[in-house]
C-alpha positions as CSV (number, residue, x, y, z in Angstrom):
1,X,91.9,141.0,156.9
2,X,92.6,140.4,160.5
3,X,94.8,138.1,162.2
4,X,92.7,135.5,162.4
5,X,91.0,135.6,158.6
6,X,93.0,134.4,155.4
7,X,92.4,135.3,151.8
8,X,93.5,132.4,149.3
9,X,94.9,133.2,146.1
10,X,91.4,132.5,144.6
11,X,89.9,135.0,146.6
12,X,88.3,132.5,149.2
13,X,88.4,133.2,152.6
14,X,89.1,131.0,155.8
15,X,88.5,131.8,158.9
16,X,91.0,129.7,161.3
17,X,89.6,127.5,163.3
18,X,89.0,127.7,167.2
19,X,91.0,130.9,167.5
20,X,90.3,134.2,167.9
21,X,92.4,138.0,167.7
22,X,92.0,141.1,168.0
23,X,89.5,143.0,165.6
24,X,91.2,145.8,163.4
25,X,87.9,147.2,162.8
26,X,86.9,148.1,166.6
27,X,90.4,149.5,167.5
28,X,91.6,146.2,169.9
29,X,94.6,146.9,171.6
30,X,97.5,144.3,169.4
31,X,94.8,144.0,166.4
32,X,97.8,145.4,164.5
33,X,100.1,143.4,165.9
34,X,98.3,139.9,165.8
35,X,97.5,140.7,161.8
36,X,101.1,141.3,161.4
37,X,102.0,138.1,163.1
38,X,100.0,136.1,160.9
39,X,101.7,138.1,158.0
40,X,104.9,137.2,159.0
41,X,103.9,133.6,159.4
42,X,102.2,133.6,155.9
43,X,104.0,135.5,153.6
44,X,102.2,135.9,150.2
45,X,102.8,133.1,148.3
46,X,103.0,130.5,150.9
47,X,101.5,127.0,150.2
48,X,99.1,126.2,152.7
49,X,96.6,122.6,153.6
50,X,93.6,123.4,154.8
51,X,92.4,121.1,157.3
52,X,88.3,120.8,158.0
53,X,87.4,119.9,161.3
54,X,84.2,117.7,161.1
55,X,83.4,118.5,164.7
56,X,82.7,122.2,163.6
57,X,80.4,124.2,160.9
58,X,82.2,123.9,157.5
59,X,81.3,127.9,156.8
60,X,80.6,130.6,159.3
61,X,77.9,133.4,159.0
62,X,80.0,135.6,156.5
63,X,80.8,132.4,154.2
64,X,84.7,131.8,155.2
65,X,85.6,128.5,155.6
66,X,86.2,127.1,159.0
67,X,89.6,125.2,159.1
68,X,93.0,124.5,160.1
69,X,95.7,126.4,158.2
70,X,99.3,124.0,157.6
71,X,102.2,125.4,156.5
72,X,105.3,123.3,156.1
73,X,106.6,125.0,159.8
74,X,103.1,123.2,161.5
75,X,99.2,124.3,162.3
76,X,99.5,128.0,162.0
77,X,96.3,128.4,164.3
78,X,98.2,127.0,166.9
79,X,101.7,129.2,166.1
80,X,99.2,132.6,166.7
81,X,98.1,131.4,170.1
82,X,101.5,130.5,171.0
83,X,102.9,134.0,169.8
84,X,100.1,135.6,172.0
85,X,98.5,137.0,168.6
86,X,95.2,135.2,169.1
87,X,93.3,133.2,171.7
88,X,91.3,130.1,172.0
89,X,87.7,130.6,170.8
90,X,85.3,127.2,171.5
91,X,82.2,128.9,169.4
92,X,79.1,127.7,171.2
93,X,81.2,125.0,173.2
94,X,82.5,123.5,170.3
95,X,85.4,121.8,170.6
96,X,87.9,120.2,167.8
97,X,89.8,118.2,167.2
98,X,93.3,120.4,168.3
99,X,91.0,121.7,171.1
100,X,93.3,120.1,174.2
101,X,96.5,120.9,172.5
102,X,95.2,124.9,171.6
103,X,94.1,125.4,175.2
104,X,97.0,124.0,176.7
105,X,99.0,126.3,174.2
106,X,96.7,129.7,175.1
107,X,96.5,129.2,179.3
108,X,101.0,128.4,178.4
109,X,101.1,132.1,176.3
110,X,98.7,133.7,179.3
111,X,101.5,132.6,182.3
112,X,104.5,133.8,180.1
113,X,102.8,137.1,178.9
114,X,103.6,136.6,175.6
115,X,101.9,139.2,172.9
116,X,98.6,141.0,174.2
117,X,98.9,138.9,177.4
118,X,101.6,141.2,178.2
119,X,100.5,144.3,175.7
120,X,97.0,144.3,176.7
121,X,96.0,145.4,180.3
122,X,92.8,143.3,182.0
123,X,92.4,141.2,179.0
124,X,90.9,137.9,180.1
125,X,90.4,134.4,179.2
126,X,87.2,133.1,178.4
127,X,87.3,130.6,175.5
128,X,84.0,130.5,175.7
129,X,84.1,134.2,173.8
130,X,86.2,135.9,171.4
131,X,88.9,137.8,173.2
132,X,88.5,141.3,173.9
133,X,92.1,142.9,174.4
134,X,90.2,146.4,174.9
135,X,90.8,149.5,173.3
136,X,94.5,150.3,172.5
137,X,96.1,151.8,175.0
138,X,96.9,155.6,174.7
139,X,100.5,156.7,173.8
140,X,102.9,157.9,176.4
């Protein structure tokens, strides 16, 4: 998946909640990086808690669950914006209940250039979108 989609051991799959990262599929500049952030955070294997947020849609258009992801090191949806691997995403204004605390954490990871804040040149915050980090950059 990408670094902001999970694949339970039943084959279910969650999308986290009120975050967003880089697409693999359209070539974003730290796609790779952000899935492999989430990788390292969720090892295969790892037991997680999925938290539903009754302020947002249960399923999204493809069928993933919307939630929360808990590990026993915290809110994992939180950890990737902290790491810089994912931003703040408020689909159609929504907000959650973790919506204060993520976009304290995001506008925090955005001043300290951590991950595609410093990786990615131009990108922008508008958590009123999915972030677009741009294509990645060329080598040299």
């Amino acid at each position: 998946m990408d670094g902001d989609t999970i694949v339970l051991a039943g084959g279910r799959r969650v999308r986290l909640a009120q975050i967003d990262a880089p697409e693999l599929t359209e070539g974003e500049c730290y796609a790779i990086e952000a899935q492999q952030t989430l990788a390292d955070l969720l090892p295969a294997g790892t037991e997680v808690r999925l938290r539903r947020d009754r302020q947002l849609d249960d399923v999204d258009r493809f069928g993933r669950l919307i939630r929360y992801v808990l590990t026993e090191n915290g809110n994992l949806n939180l950890e990737l914006v902290r790491r810089g691997a994912a931003s703040v995403w408020f689909v159609e204004g929504e907000r959650g209940r973790h919506a204060r605390t993520l976009d304290r954490a995001v506008r925090r990871a955005r001043r300290s250039f951590r991950g595609f804040w410093r990786a990615c040149p131009g990108v922008s915050l508008d958590t009123s979108h999915g972030v677009q980090t741009g294509p990645l950059p060329a080598p040299g």
